[in-house]
KELO-208936 format. One line per 4 residues: number of its first residue (from 1); for each residue z, y, x of C-alpha. Coordinates in nm, 3 decimals. Each point is the difference from the previous one (the first is absolute). Layout:
REM KELO-208936
NUM) Z/Y/X; ...
This chain:
REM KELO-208936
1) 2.000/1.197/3.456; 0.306/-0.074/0.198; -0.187/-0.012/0.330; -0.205/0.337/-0.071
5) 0.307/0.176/-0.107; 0.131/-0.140/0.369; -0.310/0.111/0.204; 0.030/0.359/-0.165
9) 0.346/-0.031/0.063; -0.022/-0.070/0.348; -0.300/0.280/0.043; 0.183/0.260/-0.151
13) 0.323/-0.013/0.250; -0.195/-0.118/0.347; 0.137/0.264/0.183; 0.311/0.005/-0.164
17) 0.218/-0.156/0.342; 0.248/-0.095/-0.282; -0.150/-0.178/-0.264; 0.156/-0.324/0.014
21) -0.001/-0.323/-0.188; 0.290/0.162/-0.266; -0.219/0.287/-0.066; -0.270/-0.232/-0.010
25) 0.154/-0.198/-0.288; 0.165/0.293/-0.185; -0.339/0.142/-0.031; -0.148/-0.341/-0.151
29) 0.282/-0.022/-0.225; 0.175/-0.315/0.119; 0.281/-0.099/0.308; -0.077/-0.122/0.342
33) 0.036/-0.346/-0.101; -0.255/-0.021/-0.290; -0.227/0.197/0.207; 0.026/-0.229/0.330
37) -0.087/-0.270/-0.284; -0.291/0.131/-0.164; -0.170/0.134/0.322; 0.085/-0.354/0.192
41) -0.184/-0.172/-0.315; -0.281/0.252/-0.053; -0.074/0.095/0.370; 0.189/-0.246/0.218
45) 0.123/0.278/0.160; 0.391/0.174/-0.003; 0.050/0.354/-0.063; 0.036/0.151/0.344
49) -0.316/-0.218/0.049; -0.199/0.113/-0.258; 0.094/0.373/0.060; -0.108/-0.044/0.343
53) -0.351/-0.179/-0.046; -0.051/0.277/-0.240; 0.073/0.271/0.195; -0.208/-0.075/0.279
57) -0.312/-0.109/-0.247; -0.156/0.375/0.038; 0.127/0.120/0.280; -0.164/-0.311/0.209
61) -0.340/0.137/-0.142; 0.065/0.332/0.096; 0.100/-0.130/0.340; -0.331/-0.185/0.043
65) -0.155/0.312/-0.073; 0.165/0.195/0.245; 0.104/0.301/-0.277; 0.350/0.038/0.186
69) 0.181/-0.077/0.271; 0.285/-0.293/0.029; 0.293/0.205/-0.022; -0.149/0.143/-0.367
73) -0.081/-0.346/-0.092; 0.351/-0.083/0.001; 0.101/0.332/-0.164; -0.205/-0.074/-0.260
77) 0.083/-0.418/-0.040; 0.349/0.155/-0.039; 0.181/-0.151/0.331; 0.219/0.295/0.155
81) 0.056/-0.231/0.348; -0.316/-0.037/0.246; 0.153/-0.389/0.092; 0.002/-0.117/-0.379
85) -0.307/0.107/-0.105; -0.139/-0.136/0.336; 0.186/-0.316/-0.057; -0.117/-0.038/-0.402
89) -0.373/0.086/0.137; -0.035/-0.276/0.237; 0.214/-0.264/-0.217; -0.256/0.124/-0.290
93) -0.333/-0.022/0.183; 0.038/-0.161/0.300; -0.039/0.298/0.219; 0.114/0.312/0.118
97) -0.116/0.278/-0.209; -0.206/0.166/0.317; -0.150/-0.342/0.000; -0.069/-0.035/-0.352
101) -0.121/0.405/0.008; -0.296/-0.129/0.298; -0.082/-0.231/-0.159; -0.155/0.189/-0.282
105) -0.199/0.236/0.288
């Protein structure tokens, strides 16, 4: 339950440039500590972490598909600078998000 009410959670504010890991807890009901916990135990993953795989999960699909361009995929993964969400796509996937979006041509 915990992680579903998290992947809503995270889904519901991805283009919210503001959300961050207070928010994040205050809306699960708990402080940044117990929340670092129980995500680190349950996902192996930290908050910023886990908002950030999540954020990219559909918007990487769309990519592939080639639905929008670059600049709207980062609108919509909720990253207001080009050179974060640039940075946070390659560290994610190993690539640069042009790269990942040929690859799905």
């Amino acid at each position: 339950q915990f992680i579903t009410r998290a992947v809503e959670l995270v889904e519901a504010n991805m283009t919210n440039t503001d959300y961050s890991v207070e928010m994040f807890a205050g809306d699960l009901h708990t402080d940044r500590t117990n929340l670092y916990r129980k995500l680190q135990t349950l996902t192996g993953q930290k908050p910023t972490e886990y908002i950030r795989t999540n954020r990219f999960k559909l918007p990487s699909q769309v990519l592939v598909e080639s639905k929008y361009s670059i600049a709207k995929m980062r609108d919509l993964c909720g990253f207001s600078t080009p050179s974060y969400f640039a940075y946070s796509f390659k560290k994610m996937f190993g690539k640069t998000a042009s790269e990942y979006q040929k690859k799905g041509k």
